[in-house]
C-alpha positions in Angstrom: -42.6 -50.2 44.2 -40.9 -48.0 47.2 -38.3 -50.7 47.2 -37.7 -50.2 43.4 -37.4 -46.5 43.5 -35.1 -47.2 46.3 -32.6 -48.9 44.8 -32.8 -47.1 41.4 -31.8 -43.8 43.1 -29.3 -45.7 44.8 -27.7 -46.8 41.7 -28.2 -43.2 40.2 -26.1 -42.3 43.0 -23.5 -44.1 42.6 -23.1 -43.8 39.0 -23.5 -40.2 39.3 -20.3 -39.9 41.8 -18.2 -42.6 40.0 -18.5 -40.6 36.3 -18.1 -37.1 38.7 -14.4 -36.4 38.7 -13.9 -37.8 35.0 -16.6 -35.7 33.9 -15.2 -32.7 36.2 -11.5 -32.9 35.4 -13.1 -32.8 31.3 -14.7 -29.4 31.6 -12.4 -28.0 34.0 -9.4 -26.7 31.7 -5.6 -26.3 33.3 -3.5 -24.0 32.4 -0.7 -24.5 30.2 2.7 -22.5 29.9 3.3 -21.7 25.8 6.7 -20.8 24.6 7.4 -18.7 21.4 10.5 -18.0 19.9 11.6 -15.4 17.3 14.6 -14.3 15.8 15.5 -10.5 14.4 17.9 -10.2 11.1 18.3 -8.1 7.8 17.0 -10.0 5.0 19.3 -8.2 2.5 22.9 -6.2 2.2 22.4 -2.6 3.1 26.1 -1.6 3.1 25.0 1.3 0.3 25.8 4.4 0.8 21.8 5.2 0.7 21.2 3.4 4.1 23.8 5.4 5.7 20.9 7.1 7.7 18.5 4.7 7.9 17.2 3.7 11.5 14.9 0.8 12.1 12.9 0.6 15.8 11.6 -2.9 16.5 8.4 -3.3 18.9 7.3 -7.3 19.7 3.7 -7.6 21.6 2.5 -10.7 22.6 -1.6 -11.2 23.3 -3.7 -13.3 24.8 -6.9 -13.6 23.0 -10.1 -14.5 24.6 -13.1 -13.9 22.6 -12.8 -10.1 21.7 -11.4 -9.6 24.5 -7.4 -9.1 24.6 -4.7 -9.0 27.1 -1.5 -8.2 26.5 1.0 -10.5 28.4 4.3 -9.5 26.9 6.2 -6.0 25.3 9.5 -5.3 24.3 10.6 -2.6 22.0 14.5 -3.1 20.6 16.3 0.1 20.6 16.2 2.0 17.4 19.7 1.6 15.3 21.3 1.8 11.7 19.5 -0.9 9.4 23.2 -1.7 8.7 23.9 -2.7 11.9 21.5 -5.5 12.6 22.6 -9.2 12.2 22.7 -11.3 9.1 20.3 -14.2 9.6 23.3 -16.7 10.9 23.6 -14.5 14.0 20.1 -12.9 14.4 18.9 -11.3 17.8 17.2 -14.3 19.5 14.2 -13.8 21.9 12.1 -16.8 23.8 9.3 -15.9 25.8 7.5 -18.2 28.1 3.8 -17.2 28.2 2.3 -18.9 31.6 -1.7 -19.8 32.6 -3.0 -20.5 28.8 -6.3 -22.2 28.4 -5.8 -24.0 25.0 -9.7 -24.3 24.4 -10.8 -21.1 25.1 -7.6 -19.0 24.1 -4.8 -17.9 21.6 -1.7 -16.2 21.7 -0.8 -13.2 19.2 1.9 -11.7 18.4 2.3 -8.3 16.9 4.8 -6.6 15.4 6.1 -3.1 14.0 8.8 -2.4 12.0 9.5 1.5 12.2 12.5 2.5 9.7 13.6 6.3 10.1 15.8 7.6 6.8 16.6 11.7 7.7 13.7 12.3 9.3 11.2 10.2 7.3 9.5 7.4 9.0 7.7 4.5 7.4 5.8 1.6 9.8 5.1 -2.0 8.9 3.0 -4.2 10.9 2.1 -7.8 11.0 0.3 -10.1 13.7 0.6 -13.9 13.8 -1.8 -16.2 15.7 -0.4 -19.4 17.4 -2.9 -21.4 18.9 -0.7 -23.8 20.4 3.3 -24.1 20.3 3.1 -26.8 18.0 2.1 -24.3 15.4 5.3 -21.9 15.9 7.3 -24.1 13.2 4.2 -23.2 10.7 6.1 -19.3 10.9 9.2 -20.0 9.6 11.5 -23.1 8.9 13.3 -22.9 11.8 10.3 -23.2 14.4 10.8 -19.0 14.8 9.4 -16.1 13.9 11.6 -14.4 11.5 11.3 -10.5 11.6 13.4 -9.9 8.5 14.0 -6.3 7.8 
């Protein structure tokens, strides 16, 4: 009977360390590095007169999202200027951000946005958020695999 037991935990043994690392290398998560892209452009002609003194201030914050819990791994606010002056959408302002150490089970990325126009004094915001939970699910933002802010 002792010789039975013997050689069962033996075997236990040695299927236990065979199926370790696998079983290790399966829970244990690596990082991965995400990239997101995003383009800035007017959507429309505002060469009237009535947008003469119109400003628009773009801020772009990118989150990582684990649980409730959010971190904020990239800011950048594009210096207020006349809504005329922006780029058409053929030669929009062009941003790529590479977001390092992403665990793609237990996180997400997010990106916010807000849209500040200023017409003589008069301010109106507009915000938006989009959730990318892998880079493979940029191109579901827009048809050119970016995220189009279109003012």
């Amino acid at each position: 009977m002792k010789k039975y037991v013997l050689m069962l935990s033996v075997i236990l043994l040695i299927t236990g360390t065979a199926f370790y690392k696998p079983i290790k290398e399966k829970i244990q998560e690596k990082p991965v590095d995400k990239n997101i892209s995003f383009a800035i452009y007017k959507g429309a002609d505002y060469t009237a007169k009535v947008y003469d003194c119109t400003y628009v201030q773009v801020q772009v914050t990118v989150e990582k999202v684990r649980d409730d819990k959010c971190t904020v791994v990239w800011d950048k606010t594009f210096d207020e200027k006349l809504l005329k002056q922006y780029p058409t959408a053929k030669n929009a302002i062009a941003e790529q951000i590479n977001i390092t150490g992403v665990f793609e089970k237990k996180e997400h990325l997010q990106v916010k946005y807000v849209l500040t126009y200023n017409s003589k004094g008069t301010e109106l915001q507009m915000q938006g958020e989009n959730v990318i939970a892998d880079s493979a699910n940029i191109s579901a933002l827009s048809p050119k695999g970016q995220l189009a802010l279109v003012l």
